[in-house]
N, C-alpha and C positions, 0 to 999 in steps of 0.2 A: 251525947250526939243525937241530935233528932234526927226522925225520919228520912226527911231530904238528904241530909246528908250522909246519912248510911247508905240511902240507894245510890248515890253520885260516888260515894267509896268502893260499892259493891259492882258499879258499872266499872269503873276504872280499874278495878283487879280482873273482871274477867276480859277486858277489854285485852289490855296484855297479856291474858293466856292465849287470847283467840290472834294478837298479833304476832306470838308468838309462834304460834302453831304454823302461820301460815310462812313467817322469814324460812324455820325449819325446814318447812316442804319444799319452798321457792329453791331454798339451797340445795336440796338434795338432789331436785328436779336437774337442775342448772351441773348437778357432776353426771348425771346420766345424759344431757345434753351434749356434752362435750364427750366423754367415753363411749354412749352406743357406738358412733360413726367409725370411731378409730377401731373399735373391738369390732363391727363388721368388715371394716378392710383390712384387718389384720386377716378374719377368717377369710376369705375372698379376695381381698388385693383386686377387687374390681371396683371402679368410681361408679359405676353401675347400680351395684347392688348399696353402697354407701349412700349413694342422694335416694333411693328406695327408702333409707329411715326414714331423710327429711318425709318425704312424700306420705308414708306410713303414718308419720305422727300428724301432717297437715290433716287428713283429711277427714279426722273423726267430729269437727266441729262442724263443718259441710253437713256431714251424713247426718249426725246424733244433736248438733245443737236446739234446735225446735223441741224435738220431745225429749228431753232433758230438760229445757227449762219447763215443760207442762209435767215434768213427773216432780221433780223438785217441789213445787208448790202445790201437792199432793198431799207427799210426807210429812215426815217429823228429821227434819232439816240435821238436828246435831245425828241424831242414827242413822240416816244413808251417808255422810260425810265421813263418820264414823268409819263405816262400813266400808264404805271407797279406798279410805285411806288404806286400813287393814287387806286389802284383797289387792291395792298397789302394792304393798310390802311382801306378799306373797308370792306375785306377776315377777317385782326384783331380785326377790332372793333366790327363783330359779336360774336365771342366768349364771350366776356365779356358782350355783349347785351343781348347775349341768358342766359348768366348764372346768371343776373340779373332778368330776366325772369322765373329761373326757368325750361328751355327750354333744357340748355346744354344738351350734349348725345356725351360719346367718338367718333360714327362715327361725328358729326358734326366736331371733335376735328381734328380729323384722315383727313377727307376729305378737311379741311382747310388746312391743314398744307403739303398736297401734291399740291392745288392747287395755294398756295403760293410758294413754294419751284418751281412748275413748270414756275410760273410768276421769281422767281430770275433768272432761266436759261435763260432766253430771255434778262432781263436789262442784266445780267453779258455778252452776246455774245452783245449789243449793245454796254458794257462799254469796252468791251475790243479794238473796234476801235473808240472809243470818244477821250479816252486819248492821242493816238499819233495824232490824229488829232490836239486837243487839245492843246497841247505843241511844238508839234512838233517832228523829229525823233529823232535830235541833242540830245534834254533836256530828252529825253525819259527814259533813266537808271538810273539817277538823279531823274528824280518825279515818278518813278515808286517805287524806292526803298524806295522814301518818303513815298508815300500812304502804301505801304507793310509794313514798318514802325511802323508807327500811325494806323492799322487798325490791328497791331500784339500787339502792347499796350492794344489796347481794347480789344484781344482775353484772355489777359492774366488777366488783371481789373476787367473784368465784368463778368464774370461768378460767379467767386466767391460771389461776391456784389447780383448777383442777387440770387445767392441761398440762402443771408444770406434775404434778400427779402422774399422769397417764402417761409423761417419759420418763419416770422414775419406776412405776409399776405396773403391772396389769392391768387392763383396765377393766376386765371383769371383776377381778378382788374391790374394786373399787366402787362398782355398779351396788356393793352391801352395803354400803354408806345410804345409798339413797334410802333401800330398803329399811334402815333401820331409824333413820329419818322421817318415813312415812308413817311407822309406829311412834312414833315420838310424837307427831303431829295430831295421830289419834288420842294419843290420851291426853294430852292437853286440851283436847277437843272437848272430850270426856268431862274435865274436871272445870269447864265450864260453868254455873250457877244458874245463870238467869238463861231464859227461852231463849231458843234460836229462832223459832216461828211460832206463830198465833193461831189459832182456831178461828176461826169467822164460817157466816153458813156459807158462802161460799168455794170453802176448803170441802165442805163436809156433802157439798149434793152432788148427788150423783150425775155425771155427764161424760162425754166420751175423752180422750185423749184427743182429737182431730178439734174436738169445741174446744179444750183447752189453748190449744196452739192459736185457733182462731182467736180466741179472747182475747189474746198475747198480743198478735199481728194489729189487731182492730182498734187495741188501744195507741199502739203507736202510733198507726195510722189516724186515727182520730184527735190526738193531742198534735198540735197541729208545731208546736216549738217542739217535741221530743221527735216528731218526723223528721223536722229540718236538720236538726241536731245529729240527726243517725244518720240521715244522707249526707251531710257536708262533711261528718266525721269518714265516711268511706272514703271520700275522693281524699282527706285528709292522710290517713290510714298508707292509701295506694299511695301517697308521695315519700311515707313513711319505708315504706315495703321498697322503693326506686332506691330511698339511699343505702338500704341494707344490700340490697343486689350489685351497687357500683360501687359502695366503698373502697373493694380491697383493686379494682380493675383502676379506680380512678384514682386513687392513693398514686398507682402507679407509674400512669398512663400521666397523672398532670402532676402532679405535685411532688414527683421525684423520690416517693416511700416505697421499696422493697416489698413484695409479698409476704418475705421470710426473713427471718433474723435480721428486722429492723424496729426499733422500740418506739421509733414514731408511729408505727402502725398502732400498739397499743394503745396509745393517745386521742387517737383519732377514734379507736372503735369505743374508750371509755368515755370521751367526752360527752356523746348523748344521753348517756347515763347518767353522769353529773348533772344535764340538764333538766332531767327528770329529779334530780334529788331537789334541784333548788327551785323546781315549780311545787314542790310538793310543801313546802316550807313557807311558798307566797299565795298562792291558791288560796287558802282560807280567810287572808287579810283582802286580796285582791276582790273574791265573791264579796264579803262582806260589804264592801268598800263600793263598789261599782254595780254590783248584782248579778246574776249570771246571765242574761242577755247579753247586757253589756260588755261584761266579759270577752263573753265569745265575739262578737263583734270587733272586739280588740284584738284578741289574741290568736286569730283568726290570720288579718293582713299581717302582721307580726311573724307569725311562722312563714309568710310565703316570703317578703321582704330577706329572712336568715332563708331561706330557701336556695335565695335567689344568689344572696353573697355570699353560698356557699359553690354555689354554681361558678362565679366568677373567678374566686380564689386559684392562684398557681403558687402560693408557699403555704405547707403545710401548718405553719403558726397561725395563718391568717384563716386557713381551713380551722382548725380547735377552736379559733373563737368564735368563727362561725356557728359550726356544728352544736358549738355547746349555747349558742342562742337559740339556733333551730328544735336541738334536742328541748329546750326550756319553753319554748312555744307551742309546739308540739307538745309538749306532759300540762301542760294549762290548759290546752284544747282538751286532751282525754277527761283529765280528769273534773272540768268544769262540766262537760257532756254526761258522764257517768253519773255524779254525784246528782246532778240536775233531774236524770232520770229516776234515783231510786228515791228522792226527796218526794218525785209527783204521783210515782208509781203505786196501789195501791197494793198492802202486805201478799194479799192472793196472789197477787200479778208479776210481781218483783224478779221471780228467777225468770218466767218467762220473755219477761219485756225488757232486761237484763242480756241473757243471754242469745235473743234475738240480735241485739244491738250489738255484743261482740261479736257474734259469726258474722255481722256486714262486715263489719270493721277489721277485722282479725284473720278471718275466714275468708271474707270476699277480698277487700280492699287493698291486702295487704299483698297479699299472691298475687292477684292484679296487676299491681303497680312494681311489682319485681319483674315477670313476666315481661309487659309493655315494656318496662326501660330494658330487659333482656332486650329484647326484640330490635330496641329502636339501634341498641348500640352493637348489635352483631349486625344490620342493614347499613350498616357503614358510617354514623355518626359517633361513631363511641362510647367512650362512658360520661362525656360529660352531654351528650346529648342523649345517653338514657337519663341522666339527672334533669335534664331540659325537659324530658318526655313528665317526668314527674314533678316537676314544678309548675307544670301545665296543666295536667289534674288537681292541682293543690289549685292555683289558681280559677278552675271553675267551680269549684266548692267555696273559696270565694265569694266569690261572683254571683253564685247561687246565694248564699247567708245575705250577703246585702244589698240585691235585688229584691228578693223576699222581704215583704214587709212587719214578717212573723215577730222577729228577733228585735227589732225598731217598735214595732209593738208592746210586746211584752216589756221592752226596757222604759217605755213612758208607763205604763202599767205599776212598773216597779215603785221609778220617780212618786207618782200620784199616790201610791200607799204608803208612801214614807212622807 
């Protein structure tokens, strides 16, 4: 075996530990998503203090995302992730310690579950310059598309599982699973081979936290396709956030599915997920093939178009095919935007300009656009005219990509290099 191809061996075994690590986590993550809520209103039985988790876990990417991604590209990437992970495991396993005890109390529940959620913010801006380091730029839309993949598998598997869980058992006893999940995620982490990050003098001079951020900001701002990319991806984002907000009111309201003990609802909330498995599967063929300009360009009116016919639909079958177009359009926009970024972005910069980009997107965008279609369908248009409110936003992100001549640019750019 010569060299090349011992490294191409030796990328693709840790490649799989580190996708491994992260399905783990995603999974673990996703049974404490479903059990906090239930395990605080079991304590409390107030819907009050229950949507306080949601809230509790939103708002560490707001607060902590910026200096997270300038501390990450500081470190030594596998040992704060390391460490994250280990100090989550510890955050989990009080829950169920204390509630063993006798001890639990919703703020413990509350106060855990923001200060985990604020530990994910910091691995998530490490892992987002692990993995190009990691594989390299080349393999980069390839394994990116994989982990997006397999960790949209387990968005869509374990919820459900775990909520048939959490009416079988406790759902503190359960909250151990994540925990020990999070350990599990570190040592795979661990047993890693090749760097997670690189040295360059840039890692190594001295400058403040406040430069670092700005560095971050200045390069997005500066690359003038990664701006465009991260603003149309928000308005993008926010239509995303509209249809999580109406689904269960519009299931209802138009297309005749039950809130409760009815298995078309499941359907409807799996099929975006599916959609995300089967962008994750053409993404790689599709950049290749067209470029990522181009791409987005495409896949762009494409998501508003299933936007729109999801908007329209009054029988839920016509709704899943829908959705699960939209969902598909939608994971080709993310994941064409992400990949695009960490391909240009350089190694120092990565968590930074990285994790800038999810807090618009995830942070801003997404609450936004849940929010607004709240808003619009308690002001008396309902839920299909909160989904209206977000097909509107979808629509001038848009409008914005191919107005701009960024994207049309850079795709004759492509053409001409090829």
């Amino acid at each position: 075996m010569d060299s090349a191809t011992a490294a191409d061996a030796g990328i693709r075994i840790d490649f799989r530990r580190y996708l491994a690590a992260r399905v783990v986590s995603v999974a673990g993550s996703l049974i404490s998503v479903v059990a906090l809520p239930v395990l605080v209103y079991q304590l409390t039985g107030s819907p009050g203090w229950t949507s306080a988790v949601a809230v509790a876990e939103a708002l560490p990417y707001l607060l902590f995302g910026l200096i997270a991604g300038a501390i990450a590209d500081r470190v030594r990437r596998r040992r704060l992730m390391i460490g994250l992970d280990l100090a989550t495991g510890a955050l989990l396993a009080s829950i169920p310690l204390a509630w063993s005890l006798d001890m639990l109390t919703a703020g413990h529940v509350l106060l855990a579950g923001f200060a985990i959620q604020t530990l994910f913010v910091f691995f998530d801006a490490a892992n987002f310059g692990a993995l190009p380091t990691l594989v390299g730029k080349a393999r980069l839309t390839s394994a990116y598309s994989t982990l997006y993949g397999a960790t949209t598998i387990a968005e869509v598997a374990v919820p459900p599982l775990a909520g048939l869980a959490v009416a079988i058992i406790a759902p503190a006893p359960l909250i151990a699973l994540n925990a020990v999940t999070a350990v599990a995620s570190a040592l795979l982490i661990r047993a890693i081979v090749r760097p997670l990050s690189t040295d360059t003098p840039e890692t190594r001079r001295p400058v403040t936290i406040l430069a670092d951020i700005g560095a971050g900001l200045s390069f997005i701002w500066g690359n003038r396709v990664v701006r465009l990319l991260t603003l149309v991806g928000t308005t993008h984002a926010a239509a995303g956030g509209a249809w999580v907000a109406m689904l269960v009111p519009f299931a209802d309201h138009t297309l005749g599915v039950a809130a409760s003990g009815d298995a078309r609802l499941a359907a409807l909330f799996a099929c975006w997920g599916i959609g995300g498995v089967l962008a994750a599967r053409i993404v790689p063929r599709l950049g290749a093939r067209l470029g990522q300009a181009r791409l987005a360009l495409t896949a762009l009116p494409c998501s508003l178009l299933a936007a729109v016919a999801t908007l329209l639909t009054t029988h839920w079958l016509a709704a899943v095919v829908a959705v699960t177009c939209w969902g598909t359009a939608h994971s080709v926009v993310v994941l064409n935007a992400v990949t695009y970024r960490q391909q240009v972005s350089p190694d120092h910069l990565q968590a930074r300009v990285n994790t800038t980009g999810r807090m618009l997107a995830w942070g801003v965008g997404q609450p936004v656009g849940a929010a607004v279609a709240g808003a619009v369908a308690v002001a008396g248009a309902g839920a299909r005219g909160g989904l209206a409110a977000g097909a509107t936003l979808l629509a001038i992100g848009v409008a914005v990509a191919w107005l701009d001549p960024t994207l049309r640019r850079a795709q004759h750019s492509t053409k001409e290099s090829e």
